[in-house]
N, C-alpha and C positions, 0 to 999 in steps of 0.2 A: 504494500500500500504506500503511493506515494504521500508526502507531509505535503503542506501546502505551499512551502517554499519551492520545492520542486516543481509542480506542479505551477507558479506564476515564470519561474524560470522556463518551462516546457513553452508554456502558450503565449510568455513574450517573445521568445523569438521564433513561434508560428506567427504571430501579431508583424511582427520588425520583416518578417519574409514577405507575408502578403502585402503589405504596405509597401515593400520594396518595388513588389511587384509592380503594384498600382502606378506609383510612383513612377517606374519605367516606363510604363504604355500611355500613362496620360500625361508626362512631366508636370504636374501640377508643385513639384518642390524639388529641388535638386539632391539628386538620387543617395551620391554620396555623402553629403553633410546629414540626410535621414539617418541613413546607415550608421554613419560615424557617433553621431549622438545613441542612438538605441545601444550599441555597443561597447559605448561608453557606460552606459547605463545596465546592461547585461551585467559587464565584468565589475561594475562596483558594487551590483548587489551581488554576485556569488563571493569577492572577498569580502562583501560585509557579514558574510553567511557562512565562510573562515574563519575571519574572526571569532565570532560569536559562539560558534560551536568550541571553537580551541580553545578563549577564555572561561566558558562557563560549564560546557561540560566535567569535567577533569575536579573532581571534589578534593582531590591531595591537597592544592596549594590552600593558602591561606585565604579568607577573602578579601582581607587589605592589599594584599599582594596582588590579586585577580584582578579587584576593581582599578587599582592603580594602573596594573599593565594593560587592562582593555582601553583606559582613556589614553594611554601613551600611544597603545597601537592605533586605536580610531585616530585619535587626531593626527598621528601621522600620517593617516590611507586619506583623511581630507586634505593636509596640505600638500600632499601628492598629486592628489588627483585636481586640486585647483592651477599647482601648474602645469601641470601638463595638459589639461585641455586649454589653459594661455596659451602655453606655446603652441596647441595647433594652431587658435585662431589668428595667433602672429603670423606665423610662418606658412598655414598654410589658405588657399580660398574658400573657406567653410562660411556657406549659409546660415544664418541665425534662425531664421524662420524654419528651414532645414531641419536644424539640429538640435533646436527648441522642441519640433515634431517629434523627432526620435525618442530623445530624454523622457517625454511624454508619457509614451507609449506603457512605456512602465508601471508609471502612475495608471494607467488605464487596465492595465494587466490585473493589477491589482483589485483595482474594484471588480473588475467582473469574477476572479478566482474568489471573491468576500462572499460576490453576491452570489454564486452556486451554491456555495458552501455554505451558505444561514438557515438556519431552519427556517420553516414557511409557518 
């Protein structure tokens, strides 16, 4: 049985695919800054989902020790990844509208995996 983490991972990027698609045949946003954003957004939730398992599972350590190294670890997987998505929009021609969609999609993933999963 997948957890539900898996399962928004699975159908964002069924989501990030069809969209890709879309995106292809109609060019309604430019293809690769979609991409680049959703992907961005893929790989920060599975190492936010690294993270989290590797801090909180594991009952050995201490939990001043735990909570101290999850903030040490998180804040350094955000100042990572703030620059580095700078630097692509420095260096490379990435659409905001684009990649703004991408990022999105996530967030979109998300609801819809909440709303299967609620009781009725």
């Amino acid at each position: 049985m997948d957890t539900t983490i898996e399962k928004i991972e699975r159908l964002n990027l069924i989501l990030l695919g069809v969209c890709g698609v879309l995106v292809g045949i109609f060019g309604w946003l430019h293809l690769p800054s979609l991409l680049l954003g959703g992907g961005v957004m893929q790989l920060n939730f599975w190492l936010l989902k690294k993270i989290v398992r590797a801090l909180i599972v594991p009952a050995a350590v201490q939990k001043s020790k735990r909570t101290l190294r999850a903030l040490i670890v998180f804040l350094g997987k955000i100042l990572l990844s703030l620059v580095l998505v700078s630097g692509l929009f420095l260096r490379y021609p990435i659409q905001v509208w684009s990649f703004m969609a991408g990022v999105s999609l996530l967030l979109v993933t998300c609801m819809i995996v909440t709303l299967l999963e609620s009781p009725t």
